[in-house]
Backbone as numpy.savetxt, mean C-alpha at the origin, in Angstrom:
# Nx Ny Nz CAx CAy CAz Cx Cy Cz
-10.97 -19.09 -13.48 -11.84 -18.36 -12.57 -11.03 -17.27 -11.87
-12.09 -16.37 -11.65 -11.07 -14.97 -10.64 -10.43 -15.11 -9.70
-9.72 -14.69 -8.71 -9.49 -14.97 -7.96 -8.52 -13.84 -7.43
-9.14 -12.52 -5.73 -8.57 -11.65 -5.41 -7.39 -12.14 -5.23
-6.99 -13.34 -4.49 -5.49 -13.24 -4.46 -4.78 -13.39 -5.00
-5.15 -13.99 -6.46 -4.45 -13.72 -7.55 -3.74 -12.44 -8.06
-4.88 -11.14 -7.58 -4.78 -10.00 -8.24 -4.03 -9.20 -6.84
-4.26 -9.35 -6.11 -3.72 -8.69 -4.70 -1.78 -9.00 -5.23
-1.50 -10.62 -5.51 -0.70 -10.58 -5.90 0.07 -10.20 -6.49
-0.61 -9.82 -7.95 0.00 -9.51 -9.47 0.26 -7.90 -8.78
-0.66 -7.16 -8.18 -0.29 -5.90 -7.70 0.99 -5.31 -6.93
1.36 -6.44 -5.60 2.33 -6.49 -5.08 3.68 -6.59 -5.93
3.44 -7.56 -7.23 5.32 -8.07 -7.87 4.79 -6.62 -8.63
4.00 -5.75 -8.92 4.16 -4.80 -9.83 4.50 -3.45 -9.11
3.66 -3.69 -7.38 4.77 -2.30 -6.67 6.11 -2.77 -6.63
6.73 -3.90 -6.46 8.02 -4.76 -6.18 9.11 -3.79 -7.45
8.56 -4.41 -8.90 8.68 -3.63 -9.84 9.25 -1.87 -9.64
8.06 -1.53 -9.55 7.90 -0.10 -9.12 9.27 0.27 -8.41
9.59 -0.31 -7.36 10.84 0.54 -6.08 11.54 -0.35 -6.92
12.15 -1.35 -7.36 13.39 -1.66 -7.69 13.84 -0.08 -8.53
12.57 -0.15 -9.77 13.17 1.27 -10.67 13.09 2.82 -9.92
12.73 2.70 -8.83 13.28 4.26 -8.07 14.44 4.11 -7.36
14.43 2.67 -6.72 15.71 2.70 -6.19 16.72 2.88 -6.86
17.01 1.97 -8.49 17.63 2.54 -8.96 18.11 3.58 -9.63
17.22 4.69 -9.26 17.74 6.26 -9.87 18.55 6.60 -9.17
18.93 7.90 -9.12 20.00 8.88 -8.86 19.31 9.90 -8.44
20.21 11.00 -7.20 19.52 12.28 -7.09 18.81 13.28 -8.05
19.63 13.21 -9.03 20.05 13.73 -10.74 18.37 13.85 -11.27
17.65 12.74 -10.68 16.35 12.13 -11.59 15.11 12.46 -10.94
14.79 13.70 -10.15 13.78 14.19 -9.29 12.77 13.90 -10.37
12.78 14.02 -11.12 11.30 14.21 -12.00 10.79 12.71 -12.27
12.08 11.91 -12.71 11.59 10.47 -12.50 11.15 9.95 -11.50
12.33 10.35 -10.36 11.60 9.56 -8.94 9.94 10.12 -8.72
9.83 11.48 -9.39 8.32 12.12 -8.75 7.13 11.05 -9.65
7.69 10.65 -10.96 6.74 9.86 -11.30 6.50 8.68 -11.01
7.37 8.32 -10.81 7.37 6.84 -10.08 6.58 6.79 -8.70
6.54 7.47 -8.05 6.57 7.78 -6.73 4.63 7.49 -7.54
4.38 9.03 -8.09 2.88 8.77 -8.00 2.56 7.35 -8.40
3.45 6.51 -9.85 2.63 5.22 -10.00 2.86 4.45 -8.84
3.69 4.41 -7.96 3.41 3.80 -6.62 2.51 4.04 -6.00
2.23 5.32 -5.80 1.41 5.52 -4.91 -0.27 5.38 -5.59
-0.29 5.38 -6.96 -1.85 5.09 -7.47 -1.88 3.66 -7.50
-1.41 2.91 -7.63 -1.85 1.39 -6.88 -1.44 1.04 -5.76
-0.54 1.66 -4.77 -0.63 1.29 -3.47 -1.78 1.53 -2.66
-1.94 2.83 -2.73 -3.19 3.61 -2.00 -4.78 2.65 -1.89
-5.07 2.94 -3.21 -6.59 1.88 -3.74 -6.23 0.56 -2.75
-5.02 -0.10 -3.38 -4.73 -1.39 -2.64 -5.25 -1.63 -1.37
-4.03 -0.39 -0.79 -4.59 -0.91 0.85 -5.70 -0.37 1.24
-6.32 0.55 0.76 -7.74 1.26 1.01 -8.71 -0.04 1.03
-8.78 -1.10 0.10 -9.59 -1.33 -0.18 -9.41 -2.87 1.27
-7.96 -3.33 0.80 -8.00 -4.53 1.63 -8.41 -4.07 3.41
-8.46 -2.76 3.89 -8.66 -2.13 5.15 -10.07 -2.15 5.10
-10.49 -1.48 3.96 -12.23 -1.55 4.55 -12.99 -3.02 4.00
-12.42 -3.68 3.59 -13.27 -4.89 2.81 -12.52 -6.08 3.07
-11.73 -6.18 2.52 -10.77 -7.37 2.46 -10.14 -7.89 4.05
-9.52 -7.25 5.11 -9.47 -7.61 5.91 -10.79 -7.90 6.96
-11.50 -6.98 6.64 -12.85 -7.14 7.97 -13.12 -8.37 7.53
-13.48 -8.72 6.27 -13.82 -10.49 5.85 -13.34 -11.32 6.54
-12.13 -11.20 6.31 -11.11 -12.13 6.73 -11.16 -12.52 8.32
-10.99 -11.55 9.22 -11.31 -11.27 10.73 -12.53 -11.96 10.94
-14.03 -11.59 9.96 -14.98 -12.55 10.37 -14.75 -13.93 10.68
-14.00 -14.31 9.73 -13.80 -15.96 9.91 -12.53 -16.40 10.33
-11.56 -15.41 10.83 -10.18 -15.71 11.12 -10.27 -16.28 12.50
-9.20 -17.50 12.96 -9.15 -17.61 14.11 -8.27 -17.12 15.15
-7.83 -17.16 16.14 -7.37 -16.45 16.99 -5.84 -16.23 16.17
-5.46 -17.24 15.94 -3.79 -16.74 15.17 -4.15 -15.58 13.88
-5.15 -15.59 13.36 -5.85 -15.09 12.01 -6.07 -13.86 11.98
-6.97 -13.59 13.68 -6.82 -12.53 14.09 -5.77 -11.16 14.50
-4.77 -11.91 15.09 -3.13 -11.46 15.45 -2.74 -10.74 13.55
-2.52 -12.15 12.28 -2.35 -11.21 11.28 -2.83 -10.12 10.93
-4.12 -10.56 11.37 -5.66 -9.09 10.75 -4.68 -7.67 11.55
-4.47 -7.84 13.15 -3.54 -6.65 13.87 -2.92 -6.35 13.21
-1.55 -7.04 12.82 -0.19 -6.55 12.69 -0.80 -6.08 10.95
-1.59 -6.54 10.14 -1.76 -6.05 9.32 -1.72 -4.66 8.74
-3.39 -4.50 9.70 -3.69 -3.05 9.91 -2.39 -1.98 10.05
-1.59 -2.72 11.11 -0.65 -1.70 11.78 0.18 -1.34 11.31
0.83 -2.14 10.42 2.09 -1.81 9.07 0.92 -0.91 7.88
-0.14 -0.74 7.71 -0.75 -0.01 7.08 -0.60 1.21 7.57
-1.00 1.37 9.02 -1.36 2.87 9.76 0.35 3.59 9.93
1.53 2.09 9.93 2.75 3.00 9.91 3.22 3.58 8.57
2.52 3.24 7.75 3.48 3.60 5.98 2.07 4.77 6.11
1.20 5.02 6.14 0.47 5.88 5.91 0.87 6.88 6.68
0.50 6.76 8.06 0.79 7.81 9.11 2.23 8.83 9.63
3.76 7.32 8.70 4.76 7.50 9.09 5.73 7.88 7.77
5.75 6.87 7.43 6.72 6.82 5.92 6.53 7.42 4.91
5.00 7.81 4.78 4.81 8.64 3.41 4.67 9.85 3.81
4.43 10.09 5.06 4.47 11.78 5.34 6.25 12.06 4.96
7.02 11.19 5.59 8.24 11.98 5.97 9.23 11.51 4.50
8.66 11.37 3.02 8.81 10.76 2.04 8.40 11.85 1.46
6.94 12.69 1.59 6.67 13.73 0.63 7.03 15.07 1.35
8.10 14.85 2.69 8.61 16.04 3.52 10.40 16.31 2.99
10.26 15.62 1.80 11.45 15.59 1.50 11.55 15.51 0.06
12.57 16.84 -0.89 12.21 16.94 -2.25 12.92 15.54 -3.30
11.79 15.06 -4.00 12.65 14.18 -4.85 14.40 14.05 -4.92
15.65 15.02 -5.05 16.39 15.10 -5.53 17.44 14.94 -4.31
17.24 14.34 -3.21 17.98 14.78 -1.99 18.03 12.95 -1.43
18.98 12.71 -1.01 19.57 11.34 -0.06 18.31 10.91 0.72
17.73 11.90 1.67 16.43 11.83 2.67 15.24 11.16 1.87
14.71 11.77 0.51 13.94 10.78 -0.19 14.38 9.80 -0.77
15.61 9.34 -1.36 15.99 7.89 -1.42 16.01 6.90 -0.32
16.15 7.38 0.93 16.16 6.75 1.97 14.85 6.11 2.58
13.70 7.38 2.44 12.63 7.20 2.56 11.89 6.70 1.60
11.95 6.54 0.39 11.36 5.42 -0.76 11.81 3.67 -0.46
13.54 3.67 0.12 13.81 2.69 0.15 12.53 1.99 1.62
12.72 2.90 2.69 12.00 2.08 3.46 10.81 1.86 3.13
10.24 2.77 2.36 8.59 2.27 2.52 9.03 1.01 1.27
9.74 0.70 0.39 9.86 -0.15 -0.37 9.77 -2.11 0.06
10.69 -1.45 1.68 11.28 -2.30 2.61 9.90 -3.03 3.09
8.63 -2.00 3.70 7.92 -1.83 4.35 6.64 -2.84 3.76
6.66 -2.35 2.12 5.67 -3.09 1.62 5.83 -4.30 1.10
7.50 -4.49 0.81 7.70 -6.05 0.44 7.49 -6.90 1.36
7.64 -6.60 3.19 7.56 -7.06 4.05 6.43 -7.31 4.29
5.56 -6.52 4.22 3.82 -6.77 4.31 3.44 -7.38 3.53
4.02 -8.02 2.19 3.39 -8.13 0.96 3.63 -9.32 0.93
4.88 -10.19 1.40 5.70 -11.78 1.24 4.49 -12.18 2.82
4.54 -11.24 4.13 3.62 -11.50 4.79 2.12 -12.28 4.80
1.93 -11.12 3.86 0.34 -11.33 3.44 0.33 -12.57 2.57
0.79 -12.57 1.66 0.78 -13.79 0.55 1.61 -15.07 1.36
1.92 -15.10 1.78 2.74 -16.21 3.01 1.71 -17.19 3.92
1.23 -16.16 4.94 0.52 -16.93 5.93 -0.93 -16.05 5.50
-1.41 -14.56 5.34 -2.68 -14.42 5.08 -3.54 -14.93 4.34
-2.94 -15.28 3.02 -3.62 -15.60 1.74 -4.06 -17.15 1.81
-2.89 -18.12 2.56 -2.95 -19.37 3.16 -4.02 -19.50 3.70
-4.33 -18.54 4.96 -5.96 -18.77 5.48 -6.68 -18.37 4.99
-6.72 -17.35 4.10 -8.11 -16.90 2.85 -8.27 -18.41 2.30
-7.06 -18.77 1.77 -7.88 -20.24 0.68 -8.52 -20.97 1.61
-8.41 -21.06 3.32 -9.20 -22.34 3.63 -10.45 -21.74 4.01
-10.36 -20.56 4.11 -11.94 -19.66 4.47 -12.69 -19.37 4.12
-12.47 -19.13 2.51 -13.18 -18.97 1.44 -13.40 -19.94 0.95
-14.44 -20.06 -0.47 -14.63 -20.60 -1.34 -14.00 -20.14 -2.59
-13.95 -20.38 -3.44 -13.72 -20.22 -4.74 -14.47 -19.15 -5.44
-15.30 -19.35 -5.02 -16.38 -18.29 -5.25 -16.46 -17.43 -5.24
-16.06 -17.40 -3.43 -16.06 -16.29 -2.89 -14.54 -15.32 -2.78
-13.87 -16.20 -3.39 -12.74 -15.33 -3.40 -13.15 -14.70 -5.34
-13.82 -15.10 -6.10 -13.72 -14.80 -7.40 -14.90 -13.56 -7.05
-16.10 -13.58 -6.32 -16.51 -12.22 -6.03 -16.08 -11.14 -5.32
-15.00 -11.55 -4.77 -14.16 -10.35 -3.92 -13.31 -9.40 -5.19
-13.06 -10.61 -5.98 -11.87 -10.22 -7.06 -13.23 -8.73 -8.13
-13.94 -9.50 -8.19 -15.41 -8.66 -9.24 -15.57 -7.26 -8.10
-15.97 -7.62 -6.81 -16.09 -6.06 -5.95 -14.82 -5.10 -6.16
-13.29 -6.08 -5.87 -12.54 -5.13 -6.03 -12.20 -4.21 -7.30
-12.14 -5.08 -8.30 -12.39 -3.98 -9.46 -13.57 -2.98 -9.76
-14.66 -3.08 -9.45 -15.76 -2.19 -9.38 -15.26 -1.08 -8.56
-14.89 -1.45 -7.57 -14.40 -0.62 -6.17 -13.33 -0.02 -6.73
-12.28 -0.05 -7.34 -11.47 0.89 -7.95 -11.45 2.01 -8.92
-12.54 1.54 -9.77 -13.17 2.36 -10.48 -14.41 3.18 -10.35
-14.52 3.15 -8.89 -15.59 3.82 -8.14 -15.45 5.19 -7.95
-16.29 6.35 -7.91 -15.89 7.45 -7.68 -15.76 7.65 -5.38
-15.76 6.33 -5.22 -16.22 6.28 -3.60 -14.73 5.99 -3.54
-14.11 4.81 -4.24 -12.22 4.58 -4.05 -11.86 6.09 -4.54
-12.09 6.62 -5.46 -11.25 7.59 -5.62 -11.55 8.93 -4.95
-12.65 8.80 -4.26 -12.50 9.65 -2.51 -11.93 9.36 -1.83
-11.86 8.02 -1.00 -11.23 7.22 -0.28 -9.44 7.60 -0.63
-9.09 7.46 -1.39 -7.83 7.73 -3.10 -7.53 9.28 -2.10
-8.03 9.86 -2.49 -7.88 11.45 -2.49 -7.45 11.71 -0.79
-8.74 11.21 -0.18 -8.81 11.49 1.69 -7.08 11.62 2.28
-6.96 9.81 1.23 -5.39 9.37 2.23 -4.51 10.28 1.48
-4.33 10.95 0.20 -3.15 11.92 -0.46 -3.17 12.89 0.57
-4.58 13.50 0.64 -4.48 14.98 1.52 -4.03 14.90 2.91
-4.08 13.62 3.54 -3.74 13.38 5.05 -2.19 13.42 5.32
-1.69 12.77 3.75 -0.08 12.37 4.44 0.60 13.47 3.89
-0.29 14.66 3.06 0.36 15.63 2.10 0.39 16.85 3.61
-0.62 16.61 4.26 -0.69 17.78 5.58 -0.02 17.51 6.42
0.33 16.08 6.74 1.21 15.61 7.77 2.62 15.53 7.24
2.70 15.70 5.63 4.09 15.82 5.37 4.99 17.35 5.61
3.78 18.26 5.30 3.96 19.91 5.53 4.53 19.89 7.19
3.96 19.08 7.74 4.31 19.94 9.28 5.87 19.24 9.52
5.81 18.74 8.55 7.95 17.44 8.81 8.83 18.01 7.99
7.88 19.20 7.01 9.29 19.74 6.33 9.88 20.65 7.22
11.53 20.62 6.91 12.43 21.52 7.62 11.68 23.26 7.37
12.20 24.09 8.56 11.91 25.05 8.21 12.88 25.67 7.60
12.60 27.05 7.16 13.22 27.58 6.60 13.88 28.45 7.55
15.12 28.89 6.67 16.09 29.83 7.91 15.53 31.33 7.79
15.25 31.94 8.81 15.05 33.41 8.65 14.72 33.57 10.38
């Protein structure tokens, strides 16, 4: 049977995946790190897009007061890699120390959210859910990815951290 946290999972060891092989590049490899970077960022994005508008509000319905506290700190390591780490990640060209630095943290950022989530979040999904209902979350979320509404949603968050990355690049001398 389905089961989202099955797949929430398999997603996480495959961003895990993902930064081990950027971390291990070299300045030398801008074009690799740039691809890598996007397959990170095309299953990170959807990911947390989706667990923000769907997956956590669920959860919060039936979470209890400790349940609630994760649902916070959740959100909030979301709004910092969005708002913080990926601006000042695409304010900096593939080939330079500043984006290895900044890949490593958001790397840091999401393994931390990710051993988090699957730790103590996923723990209270199984007693909150049903079986069921975690195997129809798993059926919405794939619909939902292949939605032309995720891949607005997809697009919204590129253009936000791509404008907020413009205003963090260095200027130029003149």
């Amino acid at each position: 049977m389905r089961n989202i946290l099955t797949t929430l999972r398999s997603e996480h060891d495959t961003l895990r995946g993902l930064f081990e092989q950027i971390n291990a590049t070299t300045d030398r490899a801008a074009k690799k790190r740039a691809q890598l970077l996007e397959k990170i960022e095309a299953l990170l994005i959807p990911h947390a897009k989706w667990e923000e508008l769907v997956f956590y509000p669920a959860f919060a319905k039936r979470a209890s007061h400790e349940g609630l506290l994760m649902h916070a700190e959740a959100i909030q390591e979301h709004r910092a890699v969005e708002q913080s780490v990926l601006p000042d990640l695409h304010a900096s060209a593939p080939d330079t120390r500043q984006f290895a630095g900044s890949v490593k943290v958001l790397g840091q950022f999401v393994d931390h959210h990710a051993r988090e989530e699957e730790r103590e979040m996923f723990k209270a999904v199984r007693q909150l859910f049903s079986r069921q209902e975690l195997a129809e979350l798993d059926e919405q979320y794939e619909a939902w990815k292949a939605s032309p509404v995720a891949a607005g949603v997809t697009l919204h968050a590129k253009v936000k951290t791509g404008l907020k990355s413009v205003m963090r690049m260095p200027k130029a001398p003149g």
